[in-house]
C-alpha angles and dihedrals in degrees: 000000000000120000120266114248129228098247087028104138100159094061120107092221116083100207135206093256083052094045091047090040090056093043098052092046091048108050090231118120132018116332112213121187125189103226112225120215098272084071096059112080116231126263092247092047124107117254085223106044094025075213118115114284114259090185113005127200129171138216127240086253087060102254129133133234135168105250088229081058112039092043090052088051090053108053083042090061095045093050083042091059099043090051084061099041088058092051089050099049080051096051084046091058082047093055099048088044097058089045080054092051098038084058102046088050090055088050087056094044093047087049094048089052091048095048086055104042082053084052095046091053084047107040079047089057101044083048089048089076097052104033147042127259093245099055086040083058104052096050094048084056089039101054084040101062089043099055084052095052090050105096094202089062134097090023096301084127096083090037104071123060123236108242082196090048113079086201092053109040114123122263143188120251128242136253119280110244114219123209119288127229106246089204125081112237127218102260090217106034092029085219122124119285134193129176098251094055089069109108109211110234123214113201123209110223123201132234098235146052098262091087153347102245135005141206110287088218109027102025096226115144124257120228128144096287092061120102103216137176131204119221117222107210095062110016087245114151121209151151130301088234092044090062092044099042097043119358102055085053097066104013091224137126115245092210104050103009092229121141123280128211115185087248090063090053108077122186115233114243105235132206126244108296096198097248115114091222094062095045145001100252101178120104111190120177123202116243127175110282116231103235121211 
């Protein structure tokens, strides 16, 4: 059998390019897009912003964020979380207040039953001189039924709602608030963040054309396919083989000569490169399937 062209319309096989080629025309099925290289943010963008650092600081998790920014995220997320502590501190007090209510409203209950179940002995006794037993009888049975059929006895009064009263309609309850967090939490790694974690990063721009910063030991310049690492100890961003070449044979910072620990070397957390061996660059979205 002969392969199926591309613009082949006449063959009996309905092949895969034809099957991509329909369902990208009709809308119908999942849509998948390869992402080019001008949807990927630079290594040196917020994560925030997704804009050129003006003063760039990192995360102990290695990404990057604009201090403005960062800074700004942080204290609305504070105020955020204070906002929701207070309403559910409110919605607390609500609470205790209807367990308060509920059990005032059982004690009355609990005294009106009483108070009637002393009138009923009485009223039985008094009864007792001008009637007979049997007809006593009845009317107590009687007068009890009755005051369990009434549905404005025992307290049922407050109970149900007046459907003719605006204040007393009935209404749905709201949603329960559960407790807030009261830490801010990293956008990008979801892991707890503070101010004085942030690590302040000194780029090291070139002197040419080819590119916006360089390597502050080897002097190669940084792009997105380049694996780099932030030191800690003086802001200094270089090269992943740099690090492992020079700087893990000694443990000490080029810049300032002070002592490393691999805690203190970070690697910096990269945008997409365009290989598909870096990053997975393809964005698909669901749509309904057109069934035979």
């Amino acid at each position: 059998m002969t392969r199926h062209a591309r613009n082949n319309t006449a063959g009996a096989v309905y092949s895969y390019h034809e099957r991509q080629r329909d369902t990208k025309t009709s809308g119908y099925g999942t849509q998948r897009l390869r992402l080019a290289k001008d949807s990927i943010k630079d290594f040196d963008a917020c994560n925030l912003t997704l804009q050129p650092c003006r003063h760039p600081v990192l995360t102990p998790e290695g990404y990057l964020y604009d201090k403005e920014s960062i800074l700004e995220f942080i204290i609305h997320q504070k105020r955020e979380n204070a906002r929701k502590m207070k309403e559910y501190e409110k919605q607390k007090k609500l609470e205790e207040k209807e367990i308060i209510d509920k059990a005032n409203e059982e004690i009355m209950i609990k005294t009106e039953r009483f108070e009637k179940m002393e009138t009923n002995i009485i009223s039985k006794i008094a009864s007792k001189a001008s009637t007979s037993s049997a007809t006593s009888t009845t009317n107590i049975n009687t007068s009890t039924v009755g005051s369990g059929i009434s549905n404005m006895c025992s307290g049922r009064d407050k109970q149900l709602p007046s459907f003719w009263v605006p204040a007393m309609t009935p209404q749905s309850s709201k949603t329960k608030i559960k407790k807030p967090e009261t830490s801010v939490y990293c956008p990008m790694s979801g892991k707890p963040l503070k101010a004085n974690q942030l690590i302040e990063v000194h780029f090291t721009p070139t002197n040419d054309t080819k590119g916006k910063y360089k390597c502050a030991v080897t002097h190669d310049l940084l792009s997105n396919s380049v694996p780099c690492a932030v030191l800690t100890t003086s802001g200094a961003v270089v090269t992943m083989e740099c690090v492992d070449k020079l700087i893990k044979k000694d443990y000490l910072d080029p810049i300032n000569g002070k002592s490393l620990k691999d805690k203190d070397i970070i690697p910096l957390q990269r945008g997409g490169t365009g290989y598909a061996a870096a990053n997975d660059l393809e964005a698909q979205v669901k749509r309904p399937v057109m069934m035979a």
